[in-house]
VOBA-1610 file (N, C-alpha, C; in pm, whole numbers, padded with zeros to 5 digits, always signed):
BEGIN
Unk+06216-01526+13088Unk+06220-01657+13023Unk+06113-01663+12916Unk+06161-01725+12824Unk+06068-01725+12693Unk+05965-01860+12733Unk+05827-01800+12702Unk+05698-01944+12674Unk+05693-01942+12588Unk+05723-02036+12496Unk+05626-02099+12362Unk+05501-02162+12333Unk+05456-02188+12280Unk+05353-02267+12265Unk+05365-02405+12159Unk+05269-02487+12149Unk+05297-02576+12070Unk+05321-02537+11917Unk+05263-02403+11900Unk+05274-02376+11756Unk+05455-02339+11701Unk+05486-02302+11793Unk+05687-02311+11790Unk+05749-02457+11787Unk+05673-02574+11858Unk+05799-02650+11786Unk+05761-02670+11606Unk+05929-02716+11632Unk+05984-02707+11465Unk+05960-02836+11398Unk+06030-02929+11430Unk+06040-03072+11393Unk+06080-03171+11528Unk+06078-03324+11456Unk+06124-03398+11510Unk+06106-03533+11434Unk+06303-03542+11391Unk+06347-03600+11297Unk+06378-03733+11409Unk+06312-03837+11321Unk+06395-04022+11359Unk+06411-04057+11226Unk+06563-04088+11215Unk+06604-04111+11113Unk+06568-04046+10937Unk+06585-03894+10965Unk+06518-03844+10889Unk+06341-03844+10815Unk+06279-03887+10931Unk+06114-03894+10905Unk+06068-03786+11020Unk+05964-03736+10974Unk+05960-03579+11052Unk+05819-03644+11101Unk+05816-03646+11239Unk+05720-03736+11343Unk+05616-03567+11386Unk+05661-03504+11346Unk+05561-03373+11433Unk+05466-03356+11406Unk+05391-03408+11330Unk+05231-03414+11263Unk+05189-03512+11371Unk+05235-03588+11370Unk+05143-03702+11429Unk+05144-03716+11578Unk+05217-03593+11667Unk+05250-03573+11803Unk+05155-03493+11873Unk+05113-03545+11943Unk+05050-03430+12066Unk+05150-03378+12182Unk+05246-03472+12221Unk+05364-03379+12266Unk+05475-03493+12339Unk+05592-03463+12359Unk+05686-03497+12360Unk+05799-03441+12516Unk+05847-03555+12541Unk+05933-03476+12714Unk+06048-03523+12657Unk+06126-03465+12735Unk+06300-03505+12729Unk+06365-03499+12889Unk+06401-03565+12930Unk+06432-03606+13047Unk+06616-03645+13078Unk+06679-03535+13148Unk+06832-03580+13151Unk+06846-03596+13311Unk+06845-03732+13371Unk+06914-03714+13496Unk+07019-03796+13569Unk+07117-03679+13605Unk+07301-03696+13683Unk+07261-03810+13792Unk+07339-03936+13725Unk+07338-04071+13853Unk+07452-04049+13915Unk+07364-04039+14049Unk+07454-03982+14189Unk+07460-04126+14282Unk+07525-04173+14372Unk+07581-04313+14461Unk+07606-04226+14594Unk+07518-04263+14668Unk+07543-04255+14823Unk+07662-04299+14880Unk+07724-04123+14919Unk+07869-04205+14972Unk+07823-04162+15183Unk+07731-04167+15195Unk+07710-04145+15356Unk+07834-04314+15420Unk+07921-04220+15531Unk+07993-04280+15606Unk+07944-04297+15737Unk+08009-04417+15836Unk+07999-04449+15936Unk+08004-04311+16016Unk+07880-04321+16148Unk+07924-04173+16192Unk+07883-04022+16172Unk+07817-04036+16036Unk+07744-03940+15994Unk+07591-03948+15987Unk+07539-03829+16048Unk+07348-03846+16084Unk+07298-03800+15968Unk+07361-03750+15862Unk+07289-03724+15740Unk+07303-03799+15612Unk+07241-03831+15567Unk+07281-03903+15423Unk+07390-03794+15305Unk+07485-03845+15250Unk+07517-03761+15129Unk+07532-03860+14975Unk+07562-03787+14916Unk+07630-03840+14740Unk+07631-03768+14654Unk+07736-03858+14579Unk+07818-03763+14465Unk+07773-03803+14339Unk+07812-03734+14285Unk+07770-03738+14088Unk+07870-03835+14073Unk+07878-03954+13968Unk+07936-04037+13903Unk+07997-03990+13798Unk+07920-03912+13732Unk+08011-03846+13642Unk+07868-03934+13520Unk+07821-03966+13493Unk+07733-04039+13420Unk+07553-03957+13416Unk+07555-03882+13287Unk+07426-03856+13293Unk+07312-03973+13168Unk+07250-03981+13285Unk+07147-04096+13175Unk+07065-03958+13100Unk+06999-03981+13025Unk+06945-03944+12915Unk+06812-03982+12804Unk+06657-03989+12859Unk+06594-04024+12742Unk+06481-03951+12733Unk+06353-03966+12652Unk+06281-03854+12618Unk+06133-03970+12552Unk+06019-03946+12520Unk+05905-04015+12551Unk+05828-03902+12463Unk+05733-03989+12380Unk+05652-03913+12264Unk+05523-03996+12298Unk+05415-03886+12241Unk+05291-03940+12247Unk+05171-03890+12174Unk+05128-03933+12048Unk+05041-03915+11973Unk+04990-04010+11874Unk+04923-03953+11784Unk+04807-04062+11707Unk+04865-04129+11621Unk+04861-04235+11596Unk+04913-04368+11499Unk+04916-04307+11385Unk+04993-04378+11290Unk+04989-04280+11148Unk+05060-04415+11093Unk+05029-04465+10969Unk+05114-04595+10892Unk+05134-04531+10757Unk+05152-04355+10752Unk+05190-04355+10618Unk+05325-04390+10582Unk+05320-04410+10479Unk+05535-04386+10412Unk+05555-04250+10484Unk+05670-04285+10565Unk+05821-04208+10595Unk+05724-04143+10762Unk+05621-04201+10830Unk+05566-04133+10928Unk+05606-04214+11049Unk+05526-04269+11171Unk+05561-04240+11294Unk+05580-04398+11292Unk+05494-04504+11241Unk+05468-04651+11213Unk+05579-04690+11209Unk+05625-04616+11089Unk+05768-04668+10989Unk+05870-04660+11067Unk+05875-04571+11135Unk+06009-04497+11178Unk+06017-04547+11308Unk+05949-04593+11405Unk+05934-04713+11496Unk+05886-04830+11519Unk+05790-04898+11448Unk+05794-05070+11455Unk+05886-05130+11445Unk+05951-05108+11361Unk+06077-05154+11311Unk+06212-05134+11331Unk+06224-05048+11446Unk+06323-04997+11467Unk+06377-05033+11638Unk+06266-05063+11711Unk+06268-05079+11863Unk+06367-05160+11922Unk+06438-05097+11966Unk+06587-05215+12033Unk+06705-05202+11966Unk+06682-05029+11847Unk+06791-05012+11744Unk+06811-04863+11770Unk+06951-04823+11762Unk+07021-04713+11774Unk+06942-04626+11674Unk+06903-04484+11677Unk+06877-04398+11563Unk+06907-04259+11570Unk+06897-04175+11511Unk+06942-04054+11465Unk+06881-03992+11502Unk+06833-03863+11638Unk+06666-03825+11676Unk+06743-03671+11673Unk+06691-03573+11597Unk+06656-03422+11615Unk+06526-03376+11637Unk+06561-03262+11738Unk+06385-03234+11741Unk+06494-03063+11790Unk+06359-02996+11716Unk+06357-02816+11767Unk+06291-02806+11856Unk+06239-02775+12015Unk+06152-02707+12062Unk+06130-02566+12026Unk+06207-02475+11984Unk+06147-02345+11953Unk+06140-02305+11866Unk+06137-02370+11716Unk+06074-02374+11579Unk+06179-02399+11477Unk+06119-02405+11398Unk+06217-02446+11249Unk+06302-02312+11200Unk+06395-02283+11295Unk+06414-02119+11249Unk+06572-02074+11252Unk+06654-02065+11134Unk+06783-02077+11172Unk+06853-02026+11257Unk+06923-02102+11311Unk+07001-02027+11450Unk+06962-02082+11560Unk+06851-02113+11557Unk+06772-02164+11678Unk+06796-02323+11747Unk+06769-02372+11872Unk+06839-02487+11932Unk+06765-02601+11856Unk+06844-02663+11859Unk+06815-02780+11774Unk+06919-02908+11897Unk+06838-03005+11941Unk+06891-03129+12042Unk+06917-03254+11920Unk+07039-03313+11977Unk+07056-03414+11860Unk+07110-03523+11984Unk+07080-03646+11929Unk+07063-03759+11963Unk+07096-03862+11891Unk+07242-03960+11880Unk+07237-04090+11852Unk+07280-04162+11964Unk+07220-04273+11930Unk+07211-04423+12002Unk+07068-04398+12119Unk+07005-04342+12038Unk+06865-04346+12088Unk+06809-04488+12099Unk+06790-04569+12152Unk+06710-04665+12194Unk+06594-04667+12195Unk+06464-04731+12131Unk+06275-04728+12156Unk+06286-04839+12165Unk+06298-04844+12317Unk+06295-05003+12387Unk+06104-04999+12438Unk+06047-04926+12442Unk+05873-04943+12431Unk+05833-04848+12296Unk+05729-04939+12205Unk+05667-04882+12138Unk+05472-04948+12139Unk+05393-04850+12183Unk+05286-04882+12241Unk+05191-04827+12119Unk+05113-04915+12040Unk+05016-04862+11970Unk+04868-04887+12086Unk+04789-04771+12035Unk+04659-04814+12176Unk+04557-04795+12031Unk+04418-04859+12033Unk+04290-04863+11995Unk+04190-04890+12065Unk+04105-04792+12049Unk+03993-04792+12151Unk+03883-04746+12059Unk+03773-04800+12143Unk+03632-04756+12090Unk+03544-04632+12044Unk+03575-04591+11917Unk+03489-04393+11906Unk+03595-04350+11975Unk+03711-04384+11968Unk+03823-04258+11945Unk+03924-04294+11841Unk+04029-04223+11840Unk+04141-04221+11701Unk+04260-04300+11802Unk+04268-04394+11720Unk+04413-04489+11743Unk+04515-04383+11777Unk+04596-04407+11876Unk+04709-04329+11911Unk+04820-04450+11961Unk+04942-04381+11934Unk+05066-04424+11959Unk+05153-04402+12099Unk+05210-04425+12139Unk+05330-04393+12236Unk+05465-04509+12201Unk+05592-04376+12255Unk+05706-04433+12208Unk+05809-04391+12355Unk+05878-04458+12403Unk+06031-04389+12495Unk+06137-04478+12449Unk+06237-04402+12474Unk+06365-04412+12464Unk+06437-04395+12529Unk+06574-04454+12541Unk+06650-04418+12603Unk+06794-04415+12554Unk+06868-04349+12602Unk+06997-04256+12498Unk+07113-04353+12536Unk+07198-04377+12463Unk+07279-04469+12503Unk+07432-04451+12425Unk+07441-04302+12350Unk+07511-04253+12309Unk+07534-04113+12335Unk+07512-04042+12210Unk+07581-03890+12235Unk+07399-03821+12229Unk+07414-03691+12330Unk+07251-03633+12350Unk+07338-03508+12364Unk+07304-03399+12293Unk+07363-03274+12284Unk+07292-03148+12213Unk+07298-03063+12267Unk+07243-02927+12197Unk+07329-02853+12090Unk+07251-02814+12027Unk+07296-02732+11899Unk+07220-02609+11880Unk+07288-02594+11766Unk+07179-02492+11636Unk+07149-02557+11512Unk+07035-02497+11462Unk+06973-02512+11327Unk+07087-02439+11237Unk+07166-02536+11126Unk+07222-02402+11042Unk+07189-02419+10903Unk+07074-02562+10902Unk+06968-02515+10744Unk+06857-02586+10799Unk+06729-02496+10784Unk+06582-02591+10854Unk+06565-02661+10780Unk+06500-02707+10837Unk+06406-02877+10763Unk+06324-02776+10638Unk+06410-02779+10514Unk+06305-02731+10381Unk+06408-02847+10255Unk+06328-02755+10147Unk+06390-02857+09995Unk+06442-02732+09968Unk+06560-02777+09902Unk+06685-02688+09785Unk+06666-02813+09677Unk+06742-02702+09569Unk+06709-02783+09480Unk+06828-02804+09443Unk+06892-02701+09331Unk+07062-02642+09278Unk+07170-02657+09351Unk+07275-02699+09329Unk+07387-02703+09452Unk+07400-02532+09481Unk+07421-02531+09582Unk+07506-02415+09694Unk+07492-02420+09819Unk+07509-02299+09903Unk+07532-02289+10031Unk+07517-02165+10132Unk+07508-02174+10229Unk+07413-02082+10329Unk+07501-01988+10370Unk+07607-01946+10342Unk+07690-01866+10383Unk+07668-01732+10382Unk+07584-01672+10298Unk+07532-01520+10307Unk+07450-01560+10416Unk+07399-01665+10520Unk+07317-01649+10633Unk+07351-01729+10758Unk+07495-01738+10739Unk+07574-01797+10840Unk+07518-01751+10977Unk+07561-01866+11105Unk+07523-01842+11178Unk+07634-01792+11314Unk+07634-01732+11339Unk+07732-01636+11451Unk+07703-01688+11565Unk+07868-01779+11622Unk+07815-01863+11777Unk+07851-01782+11875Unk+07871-01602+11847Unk+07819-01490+11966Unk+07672-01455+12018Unk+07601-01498+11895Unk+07445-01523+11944Unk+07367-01612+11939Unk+07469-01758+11932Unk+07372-01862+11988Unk+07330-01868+12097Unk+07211-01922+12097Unk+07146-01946+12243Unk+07220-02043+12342Unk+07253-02155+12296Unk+07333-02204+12410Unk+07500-02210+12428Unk+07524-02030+12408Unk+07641-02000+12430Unk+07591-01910+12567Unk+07748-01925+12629Unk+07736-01880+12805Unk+07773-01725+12785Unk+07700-01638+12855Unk+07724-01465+12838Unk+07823-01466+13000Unk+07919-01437+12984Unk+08027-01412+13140Unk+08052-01286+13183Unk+07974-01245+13298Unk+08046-01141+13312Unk+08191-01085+13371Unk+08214-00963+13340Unk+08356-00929+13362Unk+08363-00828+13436Unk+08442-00785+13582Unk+08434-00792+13672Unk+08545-00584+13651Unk+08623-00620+13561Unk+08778-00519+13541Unk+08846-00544+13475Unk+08935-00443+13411Unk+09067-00494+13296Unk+09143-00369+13377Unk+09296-00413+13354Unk+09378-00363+13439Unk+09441-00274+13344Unk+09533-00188+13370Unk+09607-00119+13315Unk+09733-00202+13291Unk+09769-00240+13175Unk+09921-00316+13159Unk+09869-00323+12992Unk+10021-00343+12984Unk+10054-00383+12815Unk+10000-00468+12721Unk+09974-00567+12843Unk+09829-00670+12764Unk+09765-00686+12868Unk+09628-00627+12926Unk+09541-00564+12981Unk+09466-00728+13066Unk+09463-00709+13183Unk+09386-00871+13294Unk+09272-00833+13308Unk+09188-00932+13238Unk+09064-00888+13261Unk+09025-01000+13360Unk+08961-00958+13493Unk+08932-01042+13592Unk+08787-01077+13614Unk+08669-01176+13648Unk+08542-01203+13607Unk+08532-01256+13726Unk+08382-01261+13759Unk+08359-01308+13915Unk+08306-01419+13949Unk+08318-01505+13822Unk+08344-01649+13807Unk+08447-01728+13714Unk+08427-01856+13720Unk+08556-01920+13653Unk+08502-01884+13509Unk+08603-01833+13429Unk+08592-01821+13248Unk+08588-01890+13189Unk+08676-02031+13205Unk+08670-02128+13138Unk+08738-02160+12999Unk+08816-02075+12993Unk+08862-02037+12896Unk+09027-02073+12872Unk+09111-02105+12771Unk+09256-02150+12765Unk+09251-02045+12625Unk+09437-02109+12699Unk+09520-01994+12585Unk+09484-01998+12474Unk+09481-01880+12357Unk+09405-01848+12224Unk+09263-01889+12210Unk+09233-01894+12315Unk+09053-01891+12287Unk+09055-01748+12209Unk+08960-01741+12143Unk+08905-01635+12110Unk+08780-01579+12148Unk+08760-01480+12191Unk+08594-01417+12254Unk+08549-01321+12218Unk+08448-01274+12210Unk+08392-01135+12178Unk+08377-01038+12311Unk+08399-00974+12374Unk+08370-00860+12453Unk+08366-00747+12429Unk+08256-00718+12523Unk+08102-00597+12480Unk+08071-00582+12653Unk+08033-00420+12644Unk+08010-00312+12725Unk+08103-00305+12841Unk+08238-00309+12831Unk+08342-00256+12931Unk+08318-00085+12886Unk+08384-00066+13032Unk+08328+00113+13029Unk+08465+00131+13045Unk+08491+00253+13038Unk+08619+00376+13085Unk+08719+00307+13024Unk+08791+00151+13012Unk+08905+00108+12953Unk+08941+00205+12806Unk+09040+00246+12843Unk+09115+00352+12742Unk+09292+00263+12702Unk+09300+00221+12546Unk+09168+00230+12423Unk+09111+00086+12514Unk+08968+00135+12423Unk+08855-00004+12464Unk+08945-00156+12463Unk+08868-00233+12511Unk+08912-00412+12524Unk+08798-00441+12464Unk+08679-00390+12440Unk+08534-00430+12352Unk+08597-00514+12194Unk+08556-00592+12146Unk+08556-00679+12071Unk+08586-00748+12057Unk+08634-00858+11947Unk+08701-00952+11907Unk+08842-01020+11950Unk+08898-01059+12038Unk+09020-01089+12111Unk+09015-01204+12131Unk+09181-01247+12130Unk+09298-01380+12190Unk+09273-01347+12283Unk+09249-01459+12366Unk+09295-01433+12522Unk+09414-01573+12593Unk+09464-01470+12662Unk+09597-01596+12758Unk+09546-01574+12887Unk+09559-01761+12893Unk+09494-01775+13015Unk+09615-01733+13185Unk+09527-01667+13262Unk+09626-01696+13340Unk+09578-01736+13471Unk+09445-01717+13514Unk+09407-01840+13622Unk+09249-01876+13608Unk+09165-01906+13687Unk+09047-01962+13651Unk+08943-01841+13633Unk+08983-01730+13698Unk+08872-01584+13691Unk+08953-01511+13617Unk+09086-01482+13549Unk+09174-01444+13506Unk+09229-01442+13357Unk+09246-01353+13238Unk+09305-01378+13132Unk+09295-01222+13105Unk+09471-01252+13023Unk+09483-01119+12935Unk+09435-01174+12779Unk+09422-00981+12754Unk+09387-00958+12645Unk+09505-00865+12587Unk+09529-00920+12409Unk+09680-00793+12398Unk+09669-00648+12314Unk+09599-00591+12484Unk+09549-00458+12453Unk+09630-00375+12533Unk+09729-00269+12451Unk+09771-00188+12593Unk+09729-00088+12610Unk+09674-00113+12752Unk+09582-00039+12827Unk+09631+00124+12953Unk+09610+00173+12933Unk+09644+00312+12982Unk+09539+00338+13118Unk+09431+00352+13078Unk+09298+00345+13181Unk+09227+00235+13163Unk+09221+00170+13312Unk+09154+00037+13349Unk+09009+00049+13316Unk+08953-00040+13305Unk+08792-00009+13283Unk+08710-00157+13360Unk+08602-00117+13361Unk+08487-00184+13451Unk+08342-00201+13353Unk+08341-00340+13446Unk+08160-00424+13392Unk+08208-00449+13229Unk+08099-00537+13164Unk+08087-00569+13052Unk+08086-00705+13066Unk+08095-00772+12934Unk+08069-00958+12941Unk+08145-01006+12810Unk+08146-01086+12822Unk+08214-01148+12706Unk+08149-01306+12663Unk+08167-01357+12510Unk+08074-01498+12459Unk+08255-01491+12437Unk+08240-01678+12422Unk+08375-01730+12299Unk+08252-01693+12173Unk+08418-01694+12098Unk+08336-01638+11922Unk+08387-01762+11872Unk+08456-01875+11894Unk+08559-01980+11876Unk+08486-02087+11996Unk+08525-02199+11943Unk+08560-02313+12088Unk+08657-02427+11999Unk+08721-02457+12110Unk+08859-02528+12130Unk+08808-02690+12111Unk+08683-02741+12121Unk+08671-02890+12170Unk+08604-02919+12038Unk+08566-02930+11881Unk+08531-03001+11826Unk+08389-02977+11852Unk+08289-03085+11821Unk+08126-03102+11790Unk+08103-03223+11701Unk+07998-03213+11650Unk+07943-03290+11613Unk+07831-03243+11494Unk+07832-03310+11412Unk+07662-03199+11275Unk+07573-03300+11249Unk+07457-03260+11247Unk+07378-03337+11273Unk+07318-03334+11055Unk+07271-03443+11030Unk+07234-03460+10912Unk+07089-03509+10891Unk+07002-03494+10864Unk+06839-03539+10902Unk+06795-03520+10727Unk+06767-03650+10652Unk+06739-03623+10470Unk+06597-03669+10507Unk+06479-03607+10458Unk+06369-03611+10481Unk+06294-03666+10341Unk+06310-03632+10226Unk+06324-03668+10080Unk+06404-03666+09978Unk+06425-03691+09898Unk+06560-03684+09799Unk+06503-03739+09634Unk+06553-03651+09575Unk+06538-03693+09436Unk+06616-03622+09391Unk+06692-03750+09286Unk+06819-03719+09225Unk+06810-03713+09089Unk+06705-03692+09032Unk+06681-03725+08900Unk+06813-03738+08787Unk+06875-03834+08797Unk+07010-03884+08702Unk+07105-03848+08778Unk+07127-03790+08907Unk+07221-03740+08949Unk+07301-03888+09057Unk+07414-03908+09038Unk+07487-03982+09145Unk+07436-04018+09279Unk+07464-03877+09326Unk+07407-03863+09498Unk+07433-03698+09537Unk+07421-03724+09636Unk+07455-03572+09682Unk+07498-03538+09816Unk+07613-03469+09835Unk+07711-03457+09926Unk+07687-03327+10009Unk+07676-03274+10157Unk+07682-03173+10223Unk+07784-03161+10312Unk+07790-03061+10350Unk+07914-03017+10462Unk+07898-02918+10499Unk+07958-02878+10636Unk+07921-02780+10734Unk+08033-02705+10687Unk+08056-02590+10716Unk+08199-02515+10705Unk+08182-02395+10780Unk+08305-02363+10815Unk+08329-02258+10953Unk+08423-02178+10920Unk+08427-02008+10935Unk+08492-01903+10914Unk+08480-01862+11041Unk+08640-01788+11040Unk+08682-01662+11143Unk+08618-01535+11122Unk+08574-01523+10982Unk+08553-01358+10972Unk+08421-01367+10905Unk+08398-01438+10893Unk+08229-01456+10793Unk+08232-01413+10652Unk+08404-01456+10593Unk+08412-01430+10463Unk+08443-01529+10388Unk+08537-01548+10464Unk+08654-01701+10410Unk+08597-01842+10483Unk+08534-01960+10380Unk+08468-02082+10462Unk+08595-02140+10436Unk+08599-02250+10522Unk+08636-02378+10481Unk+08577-02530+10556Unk+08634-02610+10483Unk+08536-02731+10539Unk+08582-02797+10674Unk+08457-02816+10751Unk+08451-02840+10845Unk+08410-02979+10902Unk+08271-03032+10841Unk+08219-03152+10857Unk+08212-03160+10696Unk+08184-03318+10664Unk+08192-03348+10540Unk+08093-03478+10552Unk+07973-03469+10580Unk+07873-03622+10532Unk+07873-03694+10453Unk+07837-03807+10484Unk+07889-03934+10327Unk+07794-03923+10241Unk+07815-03922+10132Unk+07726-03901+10033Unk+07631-04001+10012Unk+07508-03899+10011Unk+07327-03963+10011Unk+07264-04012+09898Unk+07248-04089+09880Unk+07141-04144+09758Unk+07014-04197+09770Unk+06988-04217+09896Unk+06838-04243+09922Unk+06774-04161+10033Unk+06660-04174+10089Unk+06607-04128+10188Unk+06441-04190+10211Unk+06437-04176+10364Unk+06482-04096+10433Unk+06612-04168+10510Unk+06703-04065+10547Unk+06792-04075+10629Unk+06861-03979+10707Unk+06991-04043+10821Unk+07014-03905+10902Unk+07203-03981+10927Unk+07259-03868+10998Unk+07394-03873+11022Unk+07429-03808+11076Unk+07505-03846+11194Unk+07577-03753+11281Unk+07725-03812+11230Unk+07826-03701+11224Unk+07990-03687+11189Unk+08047-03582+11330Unk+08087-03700+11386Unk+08219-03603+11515Unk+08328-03552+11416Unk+08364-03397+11539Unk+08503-03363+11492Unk+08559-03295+11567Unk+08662-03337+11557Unk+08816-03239+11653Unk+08870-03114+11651Unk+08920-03030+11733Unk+08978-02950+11673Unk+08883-02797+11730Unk+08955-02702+11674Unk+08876-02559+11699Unk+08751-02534+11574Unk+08658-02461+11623Unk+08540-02449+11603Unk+08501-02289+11524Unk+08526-02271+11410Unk+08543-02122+11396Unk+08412-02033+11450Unk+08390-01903+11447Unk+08283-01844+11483Unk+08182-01854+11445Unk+08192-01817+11280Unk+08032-01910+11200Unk+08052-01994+11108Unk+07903-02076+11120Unk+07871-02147+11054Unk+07806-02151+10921Unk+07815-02226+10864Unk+07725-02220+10740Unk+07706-02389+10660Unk+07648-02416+10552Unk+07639-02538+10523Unk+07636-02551+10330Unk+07695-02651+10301Unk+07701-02617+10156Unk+07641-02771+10095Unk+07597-02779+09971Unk+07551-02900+09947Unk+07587-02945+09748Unk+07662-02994+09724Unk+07672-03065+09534Unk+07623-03199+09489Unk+07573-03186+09383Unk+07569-03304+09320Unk+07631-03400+09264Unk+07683-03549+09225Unk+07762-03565+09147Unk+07704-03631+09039Unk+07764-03601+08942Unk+07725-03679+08809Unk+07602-03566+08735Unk+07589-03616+08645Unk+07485-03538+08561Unk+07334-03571+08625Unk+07239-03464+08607Unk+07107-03450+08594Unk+06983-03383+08560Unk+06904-03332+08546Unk+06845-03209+08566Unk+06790-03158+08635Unk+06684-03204+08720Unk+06586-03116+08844Unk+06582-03241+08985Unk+06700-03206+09065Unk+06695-03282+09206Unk+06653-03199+09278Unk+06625-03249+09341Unk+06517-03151+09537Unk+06593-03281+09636Unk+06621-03180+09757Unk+06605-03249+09860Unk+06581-03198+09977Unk+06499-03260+10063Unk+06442-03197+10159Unk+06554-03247+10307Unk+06568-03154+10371Unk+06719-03186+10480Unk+06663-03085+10594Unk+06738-03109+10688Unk+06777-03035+10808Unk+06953-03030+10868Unk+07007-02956+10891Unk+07132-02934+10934Unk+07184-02904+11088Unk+07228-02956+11161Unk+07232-02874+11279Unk+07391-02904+11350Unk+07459-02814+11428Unk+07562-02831+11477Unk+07586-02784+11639Unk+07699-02945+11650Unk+07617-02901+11848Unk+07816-02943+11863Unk+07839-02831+11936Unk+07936-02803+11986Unk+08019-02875+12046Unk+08165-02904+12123Unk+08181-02968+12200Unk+08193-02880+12319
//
């Protein structure tokens, strides 16, 4: 298991204002509300999950009343839905990035005391969507329109993609590969699988799979010699997500506004658009955009201007959290 230290976290965006200067540190807290179903008759207590996970997270560091800092971004905001990204393991693409709307700062506590430095405290509580992602542009400034696609991000090595192992592939015309847990997986998922042995030709890479029970799916490989061990990621997912949008500064010098979007390829050649954010003209600000549908393998993020100008910057963060 990886330790970090404080010098790895990355950010932590409320409503596009980057609070990590002014933090000494920060918790996040998710816990499954369970209801005692103990019956007449029974000497032990039990209960079940509701199906309902609450969700909130609690910051704590030194007061700060500059423009776009910790003041701003909560006095004024307490008892109001907001936009919250934060990295625990640094500003570094690819890397997890937690996104949060309908964040709630139902307490915001300024403290002053005698011969020490004014400090703050803030909690929240989630009252919408709380989900993990990836970084797929860090919190920096671009200036020129374009897009990240020569550094797309591959959801075979995201971190919070599940590694499954695989158990055998059978000998047949389109080859059963059996796993020694549930796969989770439906018809035309697509997955990557890596280190099956002896299967002659290999089942290693890129594959459709049809589902055929919960430890169970072919692949349409015909297979001669069965093979053993190896694992498999989806390179694809079937359920949609969500992209997270965090504008930290913006200058448009004559320019309209300026528009970003996520976009997703099968092969890491061909994009197309995926998420599409409403176009920005001020900051700071942030946006989360749901979406439906299949999820290609990578990611990338593109950003234009409209209207005429000459030298815009804007400072952003990007992140996309799966369904």
């Amino acid at each position: 298991m990886a330790v970090r230290n404080s010098t790895d976290a990355g950010f932590f965006l409320v409503g596009g204002r980057n609070l990590l200067s002014t933090l000494t540190g920060f918790s996040d807290k998710k816990t499954a509300v369970t209801e005692e179903t103990t019956v007449l008759g029974v000497s032990a207590p039990t209960h079940a999950f509701t199906g309902i996970v609450r969700s909130m997270f609690s910051m704590d560091g030194f007061y700060d009343d500059a423009t776009g800092s910790q003041n701003e971004a909560l006095v004024g905001n307490t008892g109001t839905a907001q936009v919250v990204c934060y990295a625990p393991a640094g500003n570094v693409l690819g890397r997890v990035v937690e996104g949060m709307l309908g964040a709630f700062f139902n307490t915001y506590e300024r403290i002053v005391q005698l011969e020490k430095f004014h400090r703050a405290k803030a909690s929240a509580e989630v009252s919408g969507a709380r989900e993990p992602g990836v970084i797929l542009a860090t919190l920096g400034t671009v200036t020129a329109a374009g897009n990240t696609e020569a550094t797309s991000v591959d959801h075979t090595t995201d971190p919070t993609t599940q590694t499954i192992a695989i158990t055998s592939n059978s000998i047949a015309a389109a080859s059963v590969v059996t796993c020694p847990v549930p796969h989770g997986l439906a018809t035309n998922d697509v997955v990557l699988i890596a280190g099956v042995a002896t299967s002659n030709p290999t089942i290693n890479g890129e594959r459709t799979v049809t589902y055929l029970s919960p430890t169970t799916f072919s692949v349409p490989v015909n297979v001669t010699t069965g093979g053993t061990g190896g694992t498999f990621t989806r390179a694809s997912t079937p359920n949609g997500g969500a992209g997270y949008l965090q504008i930290n500064a913006l200058t448009l010098d004559g320019y309209t506004n300026v528009i970003f979007k996520i976009r997703h390829s099968a092969n890491n050649s061909s994009f197309t658009d995926l998420v599409t954010f409403v176009a920005t003209i001020a900051s700071p600000t942030a946006q989360r955009v749901a979406v439906t549908g299949a999820v290609n393998r990578y990611l990338a993020t593109s950003h234009a201007y409209t209207g005429g100008g000459t030298s815009p910057s804007v400072t952003r963060m990007i992140g996309f959290c799966r369904g």
